[in-house]
C-alpha angles and dihedrals in degrees: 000000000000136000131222139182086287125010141033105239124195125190130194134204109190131185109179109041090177097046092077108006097164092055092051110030107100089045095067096039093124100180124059125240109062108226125275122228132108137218149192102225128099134277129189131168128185090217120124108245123183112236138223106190117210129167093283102139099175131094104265129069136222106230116191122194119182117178108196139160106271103353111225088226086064120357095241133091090222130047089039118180091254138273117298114254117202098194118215105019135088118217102275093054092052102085093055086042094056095039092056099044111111109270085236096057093053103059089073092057119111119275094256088051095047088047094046094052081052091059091044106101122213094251096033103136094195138357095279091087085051095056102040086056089048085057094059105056114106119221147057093265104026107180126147104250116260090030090133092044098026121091119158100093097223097059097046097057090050087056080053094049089050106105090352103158118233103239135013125262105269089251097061118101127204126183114183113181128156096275114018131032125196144207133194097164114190105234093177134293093282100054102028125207131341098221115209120196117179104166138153143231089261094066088031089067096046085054107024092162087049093046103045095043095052085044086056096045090061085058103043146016092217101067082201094058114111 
């Protein structure tokens, strides 16, 4: 791992992808963007996630990655704090659940939850509108002002809709699918692209490696720690 003026930068040198697929996986992804599918069984991942309970009651879990350049949790664009779980929802039911937590509560969720309830409009019927907002911000370290003070979630997504542009910049990608959504927001040709994953249990068990790597790499910067 090195450091310059800028960015923390890993690289990895890696001998035996199929020792330790679910450790690596995401890593070696080389297309955007991750696949799409869904699946019933079962998934299951020994990674420490940080967690923003709302009132999901039912077996899966919403997770959400995000890899920026310098993540407002630490500062860094590696080592983050872990991914965000959202226990008891799949990915349709997110976007009513974030909307209806109490504005207090809210205010002690990690960064990433708090931003994405901001995103979240009043008659958004699932996450996509989210994310296609999310694509639109400018900057480097797009965030609406008071997020961190803020609670009432009106307010705060009209602090999001203020100078939203209308459209993202051309290199910006979005993928929605059922179960998984995903970023790459174009921040300019010197920092790249801010990649957002907010993805369930469903797709997670129709790509366990993929899910658990990515999972990992929210945690660590080594995908071999722990």
């Amino acid at each position: 791992m090195r450091t310059d003026d800028e960015v923390d930068l890993a690289y990895y040198f890696i001998e035996d992808v199929a020792a330790a697929p679910d450790r690596v996986a995401f890593l070696l992804w080389d297309e955007w963007p991750l696949p799409a599918g869904a699946s019933d069984a079962a998934f299951d991942h020994d990674v420490p996630v940080q967690t923003a309970r709302t009132a999901g009651a039912g077996p899966d879990c919403v997770y959400s990655v995000r890899t920026c350049w310098q993540h407002p949790g630490t500062g860094t664009n590696l080592d983050l704090a872990g991914a965000v779980a959202f226990p008891g929802l799949t990915l349709p039911e997110l976007a009513g659940h974030l909307r209806d937590v109490a504005d207090p509560e809210a205010l002690g969720w990690p960064h990433d939850a708090r931003l994405l309830r901001a995103l979240v409009g009043p008659r958004d019927g699932d996450i996509w509108p989210a994310m296609e907002r999310f694509a639109r911000l400018g900057g480097y370290d797009p965030e609406p002002a008071g997020i961190d003070t803020v609670a009432e979630h009106d307010l705060i997504h009209q602090r999001v809709l203020k100078d939203l542009p209308a459209e993202p910049l051309a290199a910006t990608r979005v993928s929605l699918d059922p179960h998984i959504a995903q970023v790459a927001r174009h921040i300019d040709s010197f920092f790249g692209f801010d990649q957002w994953f907010v993805f369930d249990t469903r797709w997670a068990a129709a790509h366990p490696d993929l899910a658990r790597s990515l999972l990992r790499y929210a945690a660590h910067w080594d995908p071999f720690d722990g």
